[in-house]
N, C-alpha and C positions, 0 to 999 in steps of 0.2 A: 307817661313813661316814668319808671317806678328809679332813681338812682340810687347806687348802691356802690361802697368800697370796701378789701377787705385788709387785714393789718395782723401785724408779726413783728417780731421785736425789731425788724429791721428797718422799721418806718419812724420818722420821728416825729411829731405833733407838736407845735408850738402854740396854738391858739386852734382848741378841741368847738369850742363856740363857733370858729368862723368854720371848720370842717362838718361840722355838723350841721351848719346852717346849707350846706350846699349838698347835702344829702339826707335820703330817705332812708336809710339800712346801713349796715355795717355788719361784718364777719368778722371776729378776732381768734386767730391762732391762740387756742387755749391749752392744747395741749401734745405734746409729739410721743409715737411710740419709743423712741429716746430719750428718755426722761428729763424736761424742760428745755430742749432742745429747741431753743428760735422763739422760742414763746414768749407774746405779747399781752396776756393777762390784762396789766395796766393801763390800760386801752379802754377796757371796757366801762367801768366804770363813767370817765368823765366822757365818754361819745353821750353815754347814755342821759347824763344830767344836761348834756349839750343838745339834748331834743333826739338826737339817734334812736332810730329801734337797732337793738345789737343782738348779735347770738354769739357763737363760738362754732369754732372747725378743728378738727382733728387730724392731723397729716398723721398717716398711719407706714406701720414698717414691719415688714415681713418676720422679724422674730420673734417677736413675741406673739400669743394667741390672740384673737381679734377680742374674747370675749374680755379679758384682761385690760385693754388698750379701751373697749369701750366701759369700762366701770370707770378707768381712771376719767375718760374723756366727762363722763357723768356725774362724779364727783366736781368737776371744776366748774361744769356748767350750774350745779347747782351752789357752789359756795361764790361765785362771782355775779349769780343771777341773769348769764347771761342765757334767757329763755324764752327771750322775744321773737328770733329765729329760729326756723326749724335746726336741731345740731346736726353739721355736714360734716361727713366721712370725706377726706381728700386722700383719692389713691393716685399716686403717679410714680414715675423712676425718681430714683435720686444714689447719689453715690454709695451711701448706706442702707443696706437692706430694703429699696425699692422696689416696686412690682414691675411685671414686665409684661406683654403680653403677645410677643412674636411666636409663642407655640400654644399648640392644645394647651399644654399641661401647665405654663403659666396662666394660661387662660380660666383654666378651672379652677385655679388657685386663688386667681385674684378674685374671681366672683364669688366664693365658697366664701373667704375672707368677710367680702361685702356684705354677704347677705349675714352672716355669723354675727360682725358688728351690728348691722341694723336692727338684728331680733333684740338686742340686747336692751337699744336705744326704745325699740316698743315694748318692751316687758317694763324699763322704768318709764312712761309713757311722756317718752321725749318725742318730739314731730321729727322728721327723716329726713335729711338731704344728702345725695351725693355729688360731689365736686369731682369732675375730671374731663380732660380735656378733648377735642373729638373726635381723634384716633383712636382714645381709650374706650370712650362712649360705642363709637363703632364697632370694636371688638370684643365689648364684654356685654352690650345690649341691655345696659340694667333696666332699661322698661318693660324687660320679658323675667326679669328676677322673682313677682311676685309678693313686690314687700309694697303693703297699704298704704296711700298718702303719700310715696317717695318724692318728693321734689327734685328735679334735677338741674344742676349747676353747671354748664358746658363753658369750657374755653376755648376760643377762636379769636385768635389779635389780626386776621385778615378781615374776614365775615362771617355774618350770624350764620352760626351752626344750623348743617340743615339736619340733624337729629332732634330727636323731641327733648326737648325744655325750658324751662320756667324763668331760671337765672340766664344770661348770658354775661361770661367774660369777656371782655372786650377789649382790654388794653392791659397792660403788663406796666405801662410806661405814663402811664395817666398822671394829670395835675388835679390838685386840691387847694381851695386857699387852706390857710393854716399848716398843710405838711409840707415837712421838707423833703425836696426830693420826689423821686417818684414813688408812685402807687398804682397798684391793681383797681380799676375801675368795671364796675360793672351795671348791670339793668335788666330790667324787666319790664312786660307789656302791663305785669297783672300787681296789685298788690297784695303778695302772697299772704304775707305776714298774716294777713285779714281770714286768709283760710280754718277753717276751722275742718278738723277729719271724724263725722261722725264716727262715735264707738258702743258696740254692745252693753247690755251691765255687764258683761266679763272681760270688758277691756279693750275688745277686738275689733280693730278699723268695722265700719259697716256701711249698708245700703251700699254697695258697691259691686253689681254681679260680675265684674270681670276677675274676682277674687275669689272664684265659686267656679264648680264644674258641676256634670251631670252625671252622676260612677254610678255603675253598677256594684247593689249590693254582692258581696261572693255567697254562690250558691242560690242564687236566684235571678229570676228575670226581672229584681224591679228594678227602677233607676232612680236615686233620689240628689237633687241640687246639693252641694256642702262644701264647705271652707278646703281651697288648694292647700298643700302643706299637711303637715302632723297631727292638726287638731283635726281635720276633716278626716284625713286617712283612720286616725285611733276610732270615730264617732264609724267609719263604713266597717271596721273589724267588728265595733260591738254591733251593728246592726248584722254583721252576718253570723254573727256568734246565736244572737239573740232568736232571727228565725232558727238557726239548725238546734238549739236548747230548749229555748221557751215555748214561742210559738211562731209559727209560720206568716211570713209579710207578704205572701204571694194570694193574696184572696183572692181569685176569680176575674183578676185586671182591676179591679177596686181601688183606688188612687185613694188611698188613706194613711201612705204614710210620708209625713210631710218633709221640709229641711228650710233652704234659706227661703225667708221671706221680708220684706220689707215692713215691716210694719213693728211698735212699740208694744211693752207685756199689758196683756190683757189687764182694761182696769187700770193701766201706769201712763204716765208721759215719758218713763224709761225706752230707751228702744230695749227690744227684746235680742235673747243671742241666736234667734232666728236670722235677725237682722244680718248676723255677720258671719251665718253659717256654719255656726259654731255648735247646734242644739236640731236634735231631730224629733219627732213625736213618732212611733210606731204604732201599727193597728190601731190609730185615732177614736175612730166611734166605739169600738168593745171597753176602751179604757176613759170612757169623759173628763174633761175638767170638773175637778170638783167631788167625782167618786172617788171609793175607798172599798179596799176588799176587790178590785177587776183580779186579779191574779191568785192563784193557787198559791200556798203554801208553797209546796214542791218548787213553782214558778220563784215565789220571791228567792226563793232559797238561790235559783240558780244567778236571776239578776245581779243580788250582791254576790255571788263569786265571783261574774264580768266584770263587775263595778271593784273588788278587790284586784282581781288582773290590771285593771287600767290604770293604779297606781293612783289612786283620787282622784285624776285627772278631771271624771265622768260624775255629776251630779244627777242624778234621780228625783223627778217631780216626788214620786210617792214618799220621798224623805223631810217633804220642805215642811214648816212648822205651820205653817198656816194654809191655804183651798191647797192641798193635793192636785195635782196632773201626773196620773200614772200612766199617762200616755210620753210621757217627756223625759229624755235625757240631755245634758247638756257640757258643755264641756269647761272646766272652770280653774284650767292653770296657764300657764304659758305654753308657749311651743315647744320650748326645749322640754320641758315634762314632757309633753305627750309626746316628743318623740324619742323619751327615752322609754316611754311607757309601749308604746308602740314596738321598739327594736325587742324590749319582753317578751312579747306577745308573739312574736314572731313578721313582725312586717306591715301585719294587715293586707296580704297579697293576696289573691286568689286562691280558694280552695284546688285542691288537685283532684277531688271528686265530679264526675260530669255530670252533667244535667237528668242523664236517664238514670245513672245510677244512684243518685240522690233522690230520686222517684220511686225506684223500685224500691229502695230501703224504706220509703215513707207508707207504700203500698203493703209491707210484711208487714210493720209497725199498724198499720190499721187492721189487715189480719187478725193479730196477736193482741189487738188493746180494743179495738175497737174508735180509734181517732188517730186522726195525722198530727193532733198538736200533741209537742214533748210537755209529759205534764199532766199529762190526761190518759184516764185508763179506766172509759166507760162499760166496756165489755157487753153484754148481752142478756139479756132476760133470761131467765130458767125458765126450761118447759116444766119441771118438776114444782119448783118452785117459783112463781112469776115477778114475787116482789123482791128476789136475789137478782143480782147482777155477776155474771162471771169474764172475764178475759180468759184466753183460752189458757195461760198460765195456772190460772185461779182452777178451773173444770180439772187441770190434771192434779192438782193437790186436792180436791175435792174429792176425785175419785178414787186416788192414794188412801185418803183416809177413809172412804166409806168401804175400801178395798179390806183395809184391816178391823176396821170393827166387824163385816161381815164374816172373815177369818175366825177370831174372838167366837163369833155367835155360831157360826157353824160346828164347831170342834164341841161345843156344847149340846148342840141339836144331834148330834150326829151319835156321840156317845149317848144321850139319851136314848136316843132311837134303837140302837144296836142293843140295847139291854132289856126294855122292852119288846121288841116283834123277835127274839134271837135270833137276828142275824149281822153279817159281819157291817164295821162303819165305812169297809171299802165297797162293799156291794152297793151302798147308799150312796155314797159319793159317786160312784159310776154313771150311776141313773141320773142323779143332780146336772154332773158335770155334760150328757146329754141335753140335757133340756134347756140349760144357758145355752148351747150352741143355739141350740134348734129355733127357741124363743126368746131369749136375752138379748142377742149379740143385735139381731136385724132392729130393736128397737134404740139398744142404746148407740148404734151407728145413725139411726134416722135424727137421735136426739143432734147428737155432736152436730149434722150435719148442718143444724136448722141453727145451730150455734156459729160456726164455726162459713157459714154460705156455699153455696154447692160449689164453687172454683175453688174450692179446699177438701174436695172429696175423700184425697189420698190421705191428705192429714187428719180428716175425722176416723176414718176407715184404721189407721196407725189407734188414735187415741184408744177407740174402743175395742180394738184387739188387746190391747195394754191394760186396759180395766177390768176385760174377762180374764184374762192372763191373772192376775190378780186374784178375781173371784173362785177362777179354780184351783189354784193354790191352795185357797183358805178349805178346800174340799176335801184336801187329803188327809184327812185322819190321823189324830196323836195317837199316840198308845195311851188309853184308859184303862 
C-alpha cells in the first residue's frame, strides 16, 4: 500500500524529514485558476529533499479558459520541478467560480473544460491526473473522456470509491508526524509514480487499443483501426480524400491498407506512430518501403494539395530524407492543430454522395479514360494507328482535327477538279458527300465502337456522326 498526502498553503510543516519519512507521494497545490490563491509552492521543494516523490495540482475555476489555467499550471510545475507525479486537474464546487454538475449543461461544461486542460498537459508531455470526488466521478465519467494514461484521483471520507481509480482520498482530517493540524491523506494499491505511458515518435500515448476505433473510410466500404479524437478524424478525411483523388483504397476486399498497429519503425527501437494510431499506410503493396516514382506526377500533385489542406498537421513517407515509404502518411502535430485543421476541411464527416452513385461516376470515368484510378488516363489502342493510345476525349480532338485538315485538302481537290473535267465543285462534292454516307460512316462507327466497348454504342454512333458532319462540311465548296 502506496501512502500518499496532499498540501496547500493551509497546512503547516514543522519537521518536512519526519512528514516525509511516513510517506511515499505528496501533491502540492501549485497553482489556482485565481491567481495564487491558497497556494502552497513551498512545500515542494523540502518534501522532496525529505525523501518524498512530489508532483503539483491544479484547482481549477470556471473563468478563465482551461487552456490558460493549464500553461500557467505547467509553468510552475516546471519551475518548482515538481514532476515526479502525474500533474492533477482538481475540479470541484467552491464559492468562486466552481463547477457544478446537477444539469446536462454543467455537465458538458465541466467535462469540455477537463479534457481542454488535459490536451494541453499532453501536448507539453506532462502525465495526467484527475482529482475529484465521487459524485463528481459519477457524473462526468472521465474514464469514457478518451485522454491517454489519465490517472484518476477519487475522494471518499466514508469508503473506497467504487468508481475506477488509482488514487484514493481517504480522509480530509488525517494525522502526519511533522504537520500541524490536519491533512488530506491519501493511498494507493499500485506504485503509480513507476508507471511509465508508452509514446509514438510523434508524442502520442501508445500500444493502447482502447484509444483506437475501427471507421469507415467516407466513400468507401473499407474500415481501417485509428486514433479517437482530431488526429484520427483529420488521417480518415485524407484517407477519403485520397481514394476519391488519387487513387482508389477499395481493391477487390484486399486488406492493404493498414492503421494502428503495435509494433516500433522499421529498422528502430522507436515505437512507430502506427503504435498510437496516429499514421496510416494506403494501397501498401503498389507503393513499397523503400520505392520511389509509385505515383504519377498528376498523383503527387494532388497528395501535396491534401497535405496543404491539413495544415502540416500530415507528414508524407515520400518526403522523408532518408528509405521513402510512399505508402505512409502520418500525423505530426497536436490535437488541437489537427482539430483546427480538420474544422478547415470541413469536419471530416461523411461524404453525402452514395455508394451507387460514387460507382456510377467511377464506371463514366472508365468509359471516358479508360481506368477508375484519378490520375490515370490510359485510353485505348488505335485501330488506325496501334501504337497511339486515345481516351475518348482524345478521338474527338482527333477527329476535330483531321475534320479540318480534310476541309483544307478538299477545297483544293475540289477546285482543281472542277477546272480540269469542267464541271461545277458542287456536283463533285455531291457525289463525295454520297459516298461518306454510303462507305465512310458504317466504318468509322465500327472504329469508335471497338474504342469506345459496345455498351457505348449510342455514344460511338454520336462521335461519328459528328466527324462526318465535319467531313461534309469540308465538301462544300469555296468560290475559286
Amino acid at each position: 500500500m502506496a501512502r500518499g498526502a496532499d498540501f496547500s498553503r493551509w497546512n503547516e510543516v514543522d519537521d518536512y524529514e519526519a512528514t516525509a519519512g511516513a510517506l511515499d507521494f505528496a501533491w502540492v497545490k501549485v497553482s489556482d485558476g485565481i491567481s495564487g490563491r491558497n497556494v502552497g509552492p513551498w512545500h515542494v521543494a523540502p518534501l522532496r529533499r525529505a525523501g518524498a516523490r512530489t508532483g503539483g495540482y491544479h484547482f481549477a475555476r470556471t473563468h478563465r479558459t482551461p487552456e490558460v489555467q493549464a500553461r500557467e499550471f505547467v509553468a510552475e510545475l516546471e519551475r518548482l520541478d515538481a514532476l515526479e507525479l502525474p500533474g492533477a486537474l482538481d475540479l470541484e464546487e467552491a464559492a468562486e467560480h466552481g463547477f457544478r454538475v446537477d444539469t446536462a449543461a454543467s455537465r458538458a461544461f465541466a467535462r469540455d473544460f477537463g479534457i481542454r486542460f488535459l490536451r494541453v498537459l499532453s501536448e507539453c508531455r506532462v502525465r495526467r491526473a484527475l482529482y475529484v470526488n465521487e459524485y463528481f466521478a459519477t457524473q462526468l465519467r472521465p474514464w469514457e473522456w478518451g485522454v491517454p494514461g489519465l490517472l484518476l484521483w477519487v475522494a471518499n471520507y466514508s469508503r473506497r470509491p467504487s468508481v475506477p481509480h488509482t488514487v484514493w482520498q481517504r480522509s480530509k482530517t488525517g494525522r502526519l508526524p511533522g504537520v500541524v493540524g490536519d491533512v488530506d491523506l491519501n493511498e494507493s494499491t499500485t506504485d503509480f509514480w513507476r508507471i511509465t505511458v508508452a509514446v509514438s515518435q510523434n508524442g502520442y500515448t501508445a500500444n493502447d487499443i482502447t484509444f483506437t476505433e475501427n471507421t469507415l473510410i467516407p466513400g468507401t466500404e473499407r474500415k481501417i483501426r485509428l486514433r479517437k479524437g482530431p488526429a484520427g478524424e483529420l488521417l480518415r478525411w485524407f484517407a477519403g480524400r485520397f481514394d476519391a483523388l488519387v487513387e482508389t483504397i477499395d481493391n477487390d476486399g484486399e486488406l492493404d491498407d493498414w492503421g494502428y498497429a503495435e509494433r516500433p519503425i522499421r529498422g528502430g527501437t522507436e515505437l512507430s506512430n502506427h503504435a498510437s494510431g496516429t499514421a496510416i499506410d494506403l494501397n501498401a503493396p503498389e507503393h513499397p518501403l523503400g520505392a520511389v516514382g509509385t505515383f504519377t506526377a498528376a498523383q503527387v500533385r494532388t497528395i501535396r494539395s491534401l497535405l496543404d489542406q491539413a495544415q502540416g498537421c500530415i507528414r508524407w513517407g515520400g518526403d522523408y530524407v532518408g528509405r521513402k515509404d510512399e505508402m505512409h502518411f502520418e500525423i505530426v502535430k497536436n490535437e488541437a492543430a489537427c482539430e483546427k485543421a480538420l474544422a478547415a476541411v470541413g469536419g471530416g464527416g461523411d461524404e453525402d454522395m452514395q455508394a451507387d452513385e460514387r460507382a456510377a461516376l467511377f464506371d463514366i470515368r472508365e468509359q471516358m479514360t479508360g481506368s477508375r484510378k484519378p490520375g490515370e488516363y490510359p485510353g485505348w489502342a488505335s485501330k488506325a494507328n496501334p501504337s497511339k493510345k486515345y481516351t475518348a476525349t482524345d478521338f474527338a480532338r482527333w477527329a476535330d482535327y483531321h475534320a479540318f485538315k480534310a476541309h483544307m485538302k478538299a477545297n483544293e481537290t475540289l477546285a482543281l477538279l472542277a477546272k480540269q473535267a469542267g464541271v461545277t465543285a458542287e456536283d463533285i462534292a455531291k457525289a463525295l458527300r454520297a459516298g461518306l454516307v454510303a462507305d465512310v460512316l458504317p466504318v468509322l462507327q465500327e472504329v469508335v465502337v471497338d474504342a469506345l466497348g459496345a455498351d457505348n454504342a449510342g455514344q460511338a454512333e454520336a462521335i461519328a456522326d459528328l466527324a462526318l458532319a465535319k467531313l461534309g462540311a469540308a465538301l462544300t465548296p469555296e468560290e475559286v
